[in-house]
C-alpha positions in Angstrom: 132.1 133.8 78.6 135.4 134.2 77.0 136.6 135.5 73.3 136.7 133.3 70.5 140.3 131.9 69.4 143.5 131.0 71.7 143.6 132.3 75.8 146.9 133.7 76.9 149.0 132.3 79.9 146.8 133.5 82.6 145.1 132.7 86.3 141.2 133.7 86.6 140.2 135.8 89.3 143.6 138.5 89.3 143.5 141.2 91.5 140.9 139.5 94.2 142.2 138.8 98.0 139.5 136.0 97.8 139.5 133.8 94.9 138.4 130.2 94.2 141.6 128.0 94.2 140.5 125.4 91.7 138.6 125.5 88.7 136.6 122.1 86.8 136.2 122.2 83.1 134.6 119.9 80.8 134.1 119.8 77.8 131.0 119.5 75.5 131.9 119.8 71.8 135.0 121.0 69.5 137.4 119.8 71.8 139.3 117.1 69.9 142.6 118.5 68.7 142.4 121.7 71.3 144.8 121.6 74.7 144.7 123.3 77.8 148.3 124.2 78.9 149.6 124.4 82.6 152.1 126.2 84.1 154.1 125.4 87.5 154.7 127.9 89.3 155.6 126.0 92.4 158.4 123.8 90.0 160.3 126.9 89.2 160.2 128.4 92.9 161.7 125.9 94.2 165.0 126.1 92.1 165.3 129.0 93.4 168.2 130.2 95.7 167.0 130.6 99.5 168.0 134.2 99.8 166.1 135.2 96.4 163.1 132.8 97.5 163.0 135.2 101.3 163.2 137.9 98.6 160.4 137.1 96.7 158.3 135.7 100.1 158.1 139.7 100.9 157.4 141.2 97.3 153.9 142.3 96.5 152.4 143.0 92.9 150.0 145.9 91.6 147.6 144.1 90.0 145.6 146.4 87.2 142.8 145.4 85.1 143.2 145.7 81.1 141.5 144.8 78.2 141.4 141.4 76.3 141.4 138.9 79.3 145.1 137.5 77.4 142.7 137.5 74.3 142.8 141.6 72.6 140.7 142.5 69.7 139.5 139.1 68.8 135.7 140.3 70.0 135.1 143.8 71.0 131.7 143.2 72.3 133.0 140.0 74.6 135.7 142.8 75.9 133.0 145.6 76.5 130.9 143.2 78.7 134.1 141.6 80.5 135.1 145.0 81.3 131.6 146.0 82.7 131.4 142.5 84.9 135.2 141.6 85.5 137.2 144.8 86.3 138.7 145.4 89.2 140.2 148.4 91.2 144.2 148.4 91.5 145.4 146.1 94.0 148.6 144.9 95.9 149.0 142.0 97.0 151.4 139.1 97.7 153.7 137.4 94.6 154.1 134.3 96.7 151.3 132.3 98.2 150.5 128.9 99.6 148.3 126.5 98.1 145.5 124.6 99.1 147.8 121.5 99.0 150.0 123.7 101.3 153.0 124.2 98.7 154.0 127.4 98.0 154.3 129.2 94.5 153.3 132.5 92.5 149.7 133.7 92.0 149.7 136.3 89.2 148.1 137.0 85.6 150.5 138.8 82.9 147.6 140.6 81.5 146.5 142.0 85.1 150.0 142.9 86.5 152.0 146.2 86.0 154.5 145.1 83.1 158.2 145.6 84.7 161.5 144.1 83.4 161.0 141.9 86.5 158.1 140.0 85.5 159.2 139.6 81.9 162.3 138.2 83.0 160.1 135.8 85.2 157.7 134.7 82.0 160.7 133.7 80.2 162.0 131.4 83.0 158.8 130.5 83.9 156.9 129.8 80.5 159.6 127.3 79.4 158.6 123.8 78.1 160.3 122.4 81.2 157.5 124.0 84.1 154.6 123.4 81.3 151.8 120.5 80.9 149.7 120.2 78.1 146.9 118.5 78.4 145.5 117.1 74.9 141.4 116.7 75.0 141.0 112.9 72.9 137.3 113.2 73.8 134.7 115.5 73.9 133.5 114.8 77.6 136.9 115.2 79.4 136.4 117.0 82.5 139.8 118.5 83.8 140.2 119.6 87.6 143.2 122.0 88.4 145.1 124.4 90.3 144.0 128.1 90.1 146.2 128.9 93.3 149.8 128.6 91.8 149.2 127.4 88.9 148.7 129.2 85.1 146.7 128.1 82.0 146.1 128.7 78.8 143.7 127.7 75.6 145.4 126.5 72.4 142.9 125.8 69.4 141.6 125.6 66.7 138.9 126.4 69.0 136.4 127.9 67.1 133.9 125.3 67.5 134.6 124.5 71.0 132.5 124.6 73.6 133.1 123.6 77.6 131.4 124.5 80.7 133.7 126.0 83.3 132.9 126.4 86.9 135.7 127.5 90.0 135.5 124.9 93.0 136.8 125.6 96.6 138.5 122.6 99.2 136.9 123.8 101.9 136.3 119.7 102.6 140.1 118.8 102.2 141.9 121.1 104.2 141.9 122.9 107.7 139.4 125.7 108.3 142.0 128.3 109.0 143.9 127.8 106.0 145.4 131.1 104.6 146.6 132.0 101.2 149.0 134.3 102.5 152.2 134.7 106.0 152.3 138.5 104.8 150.5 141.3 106.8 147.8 142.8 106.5 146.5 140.6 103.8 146.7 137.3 106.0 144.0 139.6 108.4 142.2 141.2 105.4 141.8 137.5 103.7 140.5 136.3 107.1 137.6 139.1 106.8 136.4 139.3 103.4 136.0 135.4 103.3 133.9 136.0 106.4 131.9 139.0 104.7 131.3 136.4 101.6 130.2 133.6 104.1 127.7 136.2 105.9 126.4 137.8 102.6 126.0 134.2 100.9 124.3 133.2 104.4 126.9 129.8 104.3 126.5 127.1 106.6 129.0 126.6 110.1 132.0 124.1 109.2 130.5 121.7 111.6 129.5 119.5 109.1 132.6 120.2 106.8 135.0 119.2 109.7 133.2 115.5 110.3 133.4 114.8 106.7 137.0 115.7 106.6 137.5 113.2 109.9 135.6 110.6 108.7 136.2 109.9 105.1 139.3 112.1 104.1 141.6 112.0 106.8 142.0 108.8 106.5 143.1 108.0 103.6 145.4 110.5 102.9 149.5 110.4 104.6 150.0 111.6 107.7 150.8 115.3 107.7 150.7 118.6 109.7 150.4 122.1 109.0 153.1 124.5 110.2 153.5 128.3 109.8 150.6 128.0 107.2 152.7 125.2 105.3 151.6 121.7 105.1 154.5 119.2 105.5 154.6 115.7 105.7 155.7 113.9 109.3 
């Protein structure tokens, strides 16, 4: 699905109001010696000062499809068919959004945003060894789970001869049925109605089912907490 060699810092799904907040990965061969890197957003957003963290609650970003998926020129066929499946019109939307796990952080991809001074000044703050994980594979059948919400990754090789099967996972299970990526309007109201269009277009069942197993098996286990102004926060 993607090119061959090393994946920029990126988050999949850029420029969609929709998009699955986790993603599983495991891996099947080649993976020995390979890591996938993470990036906190959330860690660097909170050492912010409050009056540039109500700044950046309020800032949108033009998201615009290019080329090379963080990966240019290493396969030009890969890019043609990306292109053909993957692009996506210009969009604005929200810097800052709340997690599943109801902390709050930037959603963004440096390949799919406008490039401003702004943003490069964020990358260096942001892509510093301090916010970043890397997570070393020491087996072939790892399976990693992780944040596609506020979080960004990347693919550091030798990867040529790896191969891993990737699939993006909702929490639809774990947390309240109107939980919101984003406090900013319209896109709170716009993300309420295309996740509706996808529900009635994929024919998905009621959340019936999905509220009893979140009563009765995850509830609880998990600390006592409550959602406020779309924020989960512990009692």
């Amino acid at each position: 699905m993607f090119a061959e060699g090393e994946l920029l810092w990126h988050s999949n799904e850029p420029g969609s109001i929709v998009f699955n907040p986790g993603i599983a990965l495991m891996g099947v061969k080649g993976m020995v010696g390979t890591s996938t890197g993470f990036a906190t957003t959330a860690s660097w957003y909170e050492k912010q000062k409050d009056s540039f963290k109500r700044e950046l609650d309020e800032m949108t970003v033009n998201f615009i499809f290019k080329e090379g998926y963080g990966a240019p020129g290493l396969n030009k066929d890969h890019d043609d068919i990306f292109s053909w499946n993957q692009a996506f019109d210009p969009i604005e939307l929200p810097l800052v959004i709340t997690s599943p796990g109801g902390i709050k952080g930037l959603h963004y991809s440096p390949y799919a945003v406008e490039e401003t001074k702004f943003f490069k000044e964020i990358d260096n703050e942001l892509f510093a060894e301090e916010n970043i994980y890397h997570h070393k594979y020491q087996q072939n059948n790892d399976i990693c789970i992780f944040d596609n919400s506020i979080t960004l990754h990347n693919r550091i090789g030798p990867v040529d001869e790896r191969v891993a099967y990737r699939t993006p996972c909702d929490y639809c299970h774990l947390i309240p049925e109107g939980y919101n990526y984003y406090s900013q309007e319209p896109y709170k109201t716009q993300f309420i109605e295309t996740r509706k269009d996808i529900q009635n277009t994929l024919n998905l069942q009621s959340r019936v089912e999905d509220n009893m197993v979140y009563e009765k098996f995850i509830k609880p286990v998990i600390p006592e907490r409550e959602w406020k102004n779309n924020d989960l926060v512990r009692k």
